[in-house]
N, C-alpha and C positions, 0 to 999 in steps of 0.2 A: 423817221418822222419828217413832216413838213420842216423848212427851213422856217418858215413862220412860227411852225408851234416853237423851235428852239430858243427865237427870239424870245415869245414869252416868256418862257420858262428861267433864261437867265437874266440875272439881277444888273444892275448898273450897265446897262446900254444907252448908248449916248444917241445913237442913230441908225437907222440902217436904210439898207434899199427900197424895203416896200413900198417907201411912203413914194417916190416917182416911179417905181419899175413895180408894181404888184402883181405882175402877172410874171416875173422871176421869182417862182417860189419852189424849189426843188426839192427831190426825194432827198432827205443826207440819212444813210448807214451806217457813217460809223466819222471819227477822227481820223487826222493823220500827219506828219510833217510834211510843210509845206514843200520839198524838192522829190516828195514819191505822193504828192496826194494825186486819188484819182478822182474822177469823175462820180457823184455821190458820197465826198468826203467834204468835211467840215474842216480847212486850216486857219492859217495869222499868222500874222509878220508883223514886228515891234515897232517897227521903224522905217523912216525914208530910205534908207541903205538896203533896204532887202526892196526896194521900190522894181527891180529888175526882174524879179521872181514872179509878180503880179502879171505880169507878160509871159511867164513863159510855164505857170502851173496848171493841173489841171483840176484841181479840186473845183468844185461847184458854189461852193459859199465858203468865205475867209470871214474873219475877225480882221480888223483894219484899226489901227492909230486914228487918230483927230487930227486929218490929212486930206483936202478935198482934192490932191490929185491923184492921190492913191484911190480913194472911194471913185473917182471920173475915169481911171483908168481901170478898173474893176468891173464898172457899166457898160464901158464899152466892148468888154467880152462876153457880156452874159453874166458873167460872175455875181453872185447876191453877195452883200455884205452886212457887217454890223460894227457899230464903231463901241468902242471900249476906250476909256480913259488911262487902263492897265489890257493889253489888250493878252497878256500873257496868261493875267489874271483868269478873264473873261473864257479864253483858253481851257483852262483849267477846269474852271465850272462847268466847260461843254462836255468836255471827257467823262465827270458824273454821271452825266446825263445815258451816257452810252455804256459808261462799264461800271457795274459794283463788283470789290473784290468778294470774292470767296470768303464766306460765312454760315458755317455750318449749324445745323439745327439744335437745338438744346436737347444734349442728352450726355448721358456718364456710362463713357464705355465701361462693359463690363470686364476689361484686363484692369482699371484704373486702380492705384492703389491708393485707397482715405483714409488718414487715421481717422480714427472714433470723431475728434476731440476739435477738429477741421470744421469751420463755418462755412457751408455754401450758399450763398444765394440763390433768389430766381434767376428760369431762365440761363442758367449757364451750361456750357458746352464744353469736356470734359474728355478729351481723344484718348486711346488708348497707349495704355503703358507708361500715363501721367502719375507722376510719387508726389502726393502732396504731404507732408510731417503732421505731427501735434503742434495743434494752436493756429493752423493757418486761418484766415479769414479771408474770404473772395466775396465780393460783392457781385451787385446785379447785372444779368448779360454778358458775364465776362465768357470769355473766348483761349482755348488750353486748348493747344494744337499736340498731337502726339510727341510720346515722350520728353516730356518735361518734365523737371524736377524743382520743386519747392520746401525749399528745409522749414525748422519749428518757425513758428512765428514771424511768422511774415503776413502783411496786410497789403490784398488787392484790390484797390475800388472800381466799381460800376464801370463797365463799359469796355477795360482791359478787355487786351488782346494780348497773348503769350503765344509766339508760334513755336514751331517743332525745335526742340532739343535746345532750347533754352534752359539756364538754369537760373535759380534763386535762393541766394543763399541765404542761411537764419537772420530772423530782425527784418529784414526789409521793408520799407515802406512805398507803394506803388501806384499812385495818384489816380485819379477818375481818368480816363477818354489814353488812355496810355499805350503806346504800340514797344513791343521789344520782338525782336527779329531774332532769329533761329541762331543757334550757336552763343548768342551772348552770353553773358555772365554778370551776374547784379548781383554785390553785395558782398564777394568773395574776400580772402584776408588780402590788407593790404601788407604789402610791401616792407614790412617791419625787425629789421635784427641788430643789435645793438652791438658793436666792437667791443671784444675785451682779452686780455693775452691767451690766452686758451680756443678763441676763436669766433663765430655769432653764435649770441645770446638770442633768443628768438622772442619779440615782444607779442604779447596776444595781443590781436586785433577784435578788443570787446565791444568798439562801437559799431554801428547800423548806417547804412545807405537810406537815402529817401528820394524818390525822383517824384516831382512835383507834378500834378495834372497837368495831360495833355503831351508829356515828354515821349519822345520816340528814339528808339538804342536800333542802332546796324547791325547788324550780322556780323558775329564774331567780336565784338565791342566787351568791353570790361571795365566795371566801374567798383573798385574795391574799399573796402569799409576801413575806418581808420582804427584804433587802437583804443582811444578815447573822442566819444562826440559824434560827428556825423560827417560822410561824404554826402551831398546836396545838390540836384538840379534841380532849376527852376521853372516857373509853368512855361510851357511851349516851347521847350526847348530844344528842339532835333539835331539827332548825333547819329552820324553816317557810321558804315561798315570799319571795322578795325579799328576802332577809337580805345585808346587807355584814358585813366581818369583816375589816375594816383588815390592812395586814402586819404581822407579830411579835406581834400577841393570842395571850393563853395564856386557855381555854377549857378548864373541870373536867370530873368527870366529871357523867352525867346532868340534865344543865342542859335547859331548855325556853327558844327562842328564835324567839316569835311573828312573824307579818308584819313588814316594813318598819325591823325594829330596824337600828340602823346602828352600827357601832363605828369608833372612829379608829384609827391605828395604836399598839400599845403595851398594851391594854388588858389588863387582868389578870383574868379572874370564875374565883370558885370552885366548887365544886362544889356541886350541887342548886339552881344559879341559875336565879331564872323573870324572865324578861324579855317582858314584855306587849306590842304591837304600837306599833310605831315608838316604842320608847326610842333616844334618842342616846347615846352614851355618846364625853365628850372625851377628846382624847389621855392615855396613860397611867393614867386613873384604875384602881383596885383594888376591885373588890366584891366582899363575903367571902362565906363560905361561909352557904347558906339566903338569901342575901338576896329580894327580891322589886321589882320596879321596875314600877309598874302603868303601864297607857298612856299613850302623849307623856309620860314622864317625860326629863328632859333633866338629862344627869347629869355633872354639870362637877369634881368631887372624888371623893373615897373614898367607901366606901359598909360599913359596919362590918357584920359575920357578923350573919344574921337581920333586919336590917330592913327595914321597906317603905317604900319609898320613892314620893311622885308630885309632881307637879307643875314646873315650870320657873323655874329649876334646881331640881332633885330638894329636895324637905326631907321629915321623917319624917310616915306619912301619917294619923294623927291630927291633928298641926300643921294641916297641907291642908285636912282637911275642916271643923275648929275653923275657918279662914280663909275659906274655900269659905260659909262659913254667914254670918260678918259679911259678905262681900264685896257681897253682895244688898241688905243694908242700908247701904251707904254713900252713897246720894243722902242717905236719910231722917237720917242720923248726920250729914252735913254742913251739911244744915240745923241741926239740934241744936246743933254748933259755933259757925255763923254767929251764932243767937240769943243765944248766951251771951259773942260777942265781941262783939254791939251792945251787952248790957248793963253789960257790964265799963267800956265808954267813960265 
């Protein structure tokens, strides 16, 4: 499409070129990152710091910051632009415009296995060698990519998407507008066996999983159900590839929960929580709302609303990096020590 039509089509544009250059209004084909875009691609750049890229790419129309020399150095190539407040944001919107994912037509293949006793809605789309139990309930448009499994009673709303070789286990509860990615696992037993001289006693794990509308599970992720009550995500909450998620964690709303983070049973995070790739987090602990826990941070206590947290066990991440800095010097420092304890003698 026209570079023009794009403009229109996306929401919160602050400015762009046409209004002095209208007669730079280019073919754009498709997206692309800015260091391989070609000629008939649409990129952006976040910032003054990527200000060197503008010079040397060759995409045809960027996304630009609220930056008049980036937008003045952009004119002077030809380049069409558009200015964006969140220009990553804006980004994001374009790529809609260019690719829908793969969504296949409503129908129930005929290997699928239904119990009787299974509620299906309109409009849903139903791949082959899909086991949905007694008592399931799927609501409207939902999306069951091959080979799935869905034990009794389990409830899906509107708009789900389950891809290939996911499972779902009994009880579940699975919010409107919800993405769960191939391999995961929702709702399976938690983690439950009781010490006693003779050896573990194995606790049933009779509660239920619920993940709140809008929540999105990674590939190969696992969120298992506690024994009594409920394991709980909150709406919008998205949780990347290889996530565990202990039984009975209570999970806010729109949290971000990178690669390989692990939780024990009991954990509490609140809402807008960002958890960076493989954080541990121990039994029980609470971390408040805004907090942040960057990489391998290993998180053995509380964690108070807004702070960032790194290192093992977690401490505040100023501290870390003040430490992180001596740490380098500690050969040279212990010699210092050593000299000053032969002179002492």
């Amino acid at each position: 499409m026209k570079f023009s039509e794009i403009v229109q089509k996306l929401d919160s544009v602050a400015a762009n070129s046409l209004i002095s250059k209208p007669d730079i209004d280019p073919d754009i084909s498709g997206v692309a990152p800015i260091d391989i875009a070609e000629e008939g691609t649409l990129s952006y750049i976040e910032g003054g710091k990527f200000a060197s890229k503008v010079g040397k790419t060759s995409a045809s129309a960027l996304i630009l910051p609220k930056d008049e020399a980036l937008q003045a150095q952009a004119s002077e190539r030809g380049i069409a632009w558009v200015v964006g407040s969140d220009p990553r944001l804006l980004f994001a919107s374009a790529i809609a415009l260019f690719y829908q994912p793969f969504h296949p037509t409503p129908e129930i293949h005929p290997t699928a296995v239904i119990h009787p006793t299974a509620e299906i809605g309109n409009d849903v789309y139903i791949g082959a060698h899909v086991v949905i139990q007694a008592g399931v309930t799927i609501g409207k448009s939902v999306c069951i990519h091959p080979n799935v499994v869905i034990y009794p009673d389990v409830q899906i709303g509107d708009r789900t998407i389950l891809h290939a070789n996911c499972t779902i286990h009994e009880r579940t509860q699975i919010g409107v507008g919800c993405v769960i990615h191939s391999g995961a696992v929702i709702g399976a037993e938690g983690f439950g066996f009781v010490p006693t001289p003779q050896g573990w006693f194995k606790m049933e794990q009779s509660g239920y999983t619920v993940l709140e509308d809008g929540v999105e599970v990674g590939c190969n992720s696992t969120i298992d159900r506690p024994s009594v009550g409920d394991t709980r995500v909150g709406r919008n909450t998205k949780i990347d590839n290889l996530v565990h998620i202990g039984h009975g964690c209570q999970i806010g709303q729109n949290c971000a929960l990178a690669g390989q983070v692990g939780m024990a049973g009991g954990v509490k995070v609140g809402n807008q929580v960002l958890l960076a790739g493989q954080v541990g987090i121990a039994n029980q602990a609470h971390i408040g709302d805004g907090a942040i826990a960057t990489a391998k941070a290993g998180i053995h206590s509380d964690i108070e609303p807004g702070a960032i947290v790194t290192g093992v066990p977690a401490i505040p991440h100023k501290v870390f990096v003040k430490a992180a800095a001596i740490y380098s010097r500690l050969p040279e420092m212990y010699q210092t020590l050593r000299k000053l304890q032969r002179n002492s003698h």
